[in-house]
Steps between C-alpha positions, in 0.01 A plus 500: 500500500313426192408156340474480140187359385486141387463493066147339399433387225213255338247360214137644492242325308170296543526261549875434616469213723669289207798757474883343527636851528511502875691200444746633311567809636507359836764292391723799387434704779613203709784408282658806505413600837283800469287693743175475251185319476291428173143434584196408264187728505146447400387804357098598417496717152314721702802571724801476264559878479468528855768251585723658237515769631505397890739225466817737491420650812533178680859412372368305214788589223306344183309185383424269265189483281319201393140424375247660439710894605778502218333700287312734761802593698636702169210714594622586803842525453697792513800383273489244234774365334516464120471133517196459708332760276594244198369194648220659694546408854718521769606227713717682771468853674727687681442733704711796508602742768384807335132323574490363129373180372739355241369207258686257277446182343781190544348245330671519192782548675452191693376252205824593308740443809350145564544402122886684483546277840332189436598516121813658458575400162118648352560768212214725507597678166493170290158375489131580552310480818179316536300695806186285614215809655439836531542642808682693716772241524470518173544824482819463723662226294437685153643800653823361614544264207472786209722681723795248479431455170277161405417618128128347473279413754227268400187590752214274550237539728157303585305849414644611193397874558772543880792374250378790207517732800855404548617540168352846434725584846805295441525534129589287182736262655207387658304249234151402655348153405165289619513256720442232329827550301698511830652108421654636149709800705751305596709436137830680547401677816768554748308573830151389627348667768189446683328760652195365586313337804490166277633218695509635837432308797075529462488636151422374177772292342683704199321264184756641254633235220883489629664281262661797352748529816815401466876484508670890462153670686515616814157466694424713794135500673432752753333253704637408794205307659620195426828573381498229275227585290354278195671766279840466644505151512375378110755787430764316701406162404547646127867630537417856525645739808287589769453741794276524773290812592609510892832690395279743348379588840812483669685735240229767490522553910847601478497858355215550807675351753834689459328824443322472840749339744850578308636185407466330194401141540622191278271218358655190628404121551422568870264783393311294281449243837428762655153612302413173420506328852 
């Protein structure tokens, strides 16, 4: 008689102590009563190629990627997909049973799910976008919001040179201004985003003039450390829309999670409890 092996699947970074992946895949895999496991791995540089290419061979059927490997597992990989090679990293891997390493990127996949759920009246072809840094969430979000069609993207970004780089790659739509303008990029803008570290829990508050915010803007901060950030709330207070950054998370697991254990999960209150008990 033969037993089939037991699906695993995970997040490799360093560090990953702080990750609320296991959380939510756990959940799923509980949920919906599958045979799997999702664990979180601590990977030295030194060793990442290694444990790419051992990992299969103990049932592991694809991970996650998170800080600092996004970019360094694209070296290694053996298929990329279009979008990945656009934004620059990959965030999940599959691995295939023909013994190759498949990469993609569903970030900008999940930052436009959480605003199309949490926002369901937002019209990205209306208005501009106002995208705070220039990084590889960045990257992600500019991506995904040229491809549904936001006609200008107003980019600003504390080093003035990462935001240039971004233009050159993402094109005219993408206008680039200083910092020190951000306060005035808010006048008929339809979407802000933040993509920065600003206001997380231990992190510089975002010092941004934000009197501009107001009633027809939705406001979305990738933050979800608190989840009420000082961003969301003056934007609240002010009569504008606004949507927290844990949906982001939750949203870009799902393409992973159904193409490793088969079932397509759904984002609902409990799974939200779920990652942030």
């Amino acid at each position: 008689m033969t037993q089939t092996r037991i699906p695993l699947a995970g997040v490799i970074g360093s560090p990953i102590a702080h990750s609320r992946s296991p959380r939510l895949h756990g959940h799923w895999l509980r949920k919906y009563g599958i045979p799997g496991h999702y664990i979180p791995m601590d990977v030295p540089s030194a060793k990442l190629d290694d444990a790419l290419r051992l990992l299969p061979d103990l049932g592991f059927v694809g991970l996650n990627v998170t800080i600092p490997y996004k970019e360094a597992v694209m070296e290694i990989a053996d298929l990329i997909t279009d979008r990945a090679t656009l934004i620059g990293a990959a965030n999940t891997l599959i691995f295939r049973r023909d013994g190759r390493i498949h990469a993609d990127n569903t970030d900008g996949y999940g930052f436009i799910e959480n605003l199309r759920q949490n926002s369901p009246g937002w019209e990205p072809r209306g208005k501009p976008a106002v995208v705070f840094g220039a990084g590889g969430a960045a990257r992600a979000v500019i991506a995904s919001l040229l491809d549904v069609g936001v006609p200008e993207i107003r980019l600003t970004n504390r080093t003035r040179m990462r935001a240039e780089k971004l233009r050159s790659d993402f094109g005219n739509r993408v206008q680039v201004f200083d910092w020190v303008q951000a306060g005035n990029l808010f006048e008929d803008s339809g979407l802000v985003v933040n993509t920065t570290s600003l206001g997380m829990t231990g992190k510089p508050e975002m010092r941004v003039p934000l009197d501009g915010l107001g009633p027809g803007m939705l406001v979305n901060d990738l933050v979800y450390t608190p989840l009420q950030t000082r961003l969301l709330r003056v934007a609240e207070a002010q009569g504008a829309d606004t949507v927290d950054g844990l949906g982001m998370l939750l949203h870009q697991a799902v393409p992973g999670f159904e193409r490793w254990f088969g079932h397509r999960p759904e984002i609902e209150d409990s799974t939200r409890a779920a990652v942030l008990r």
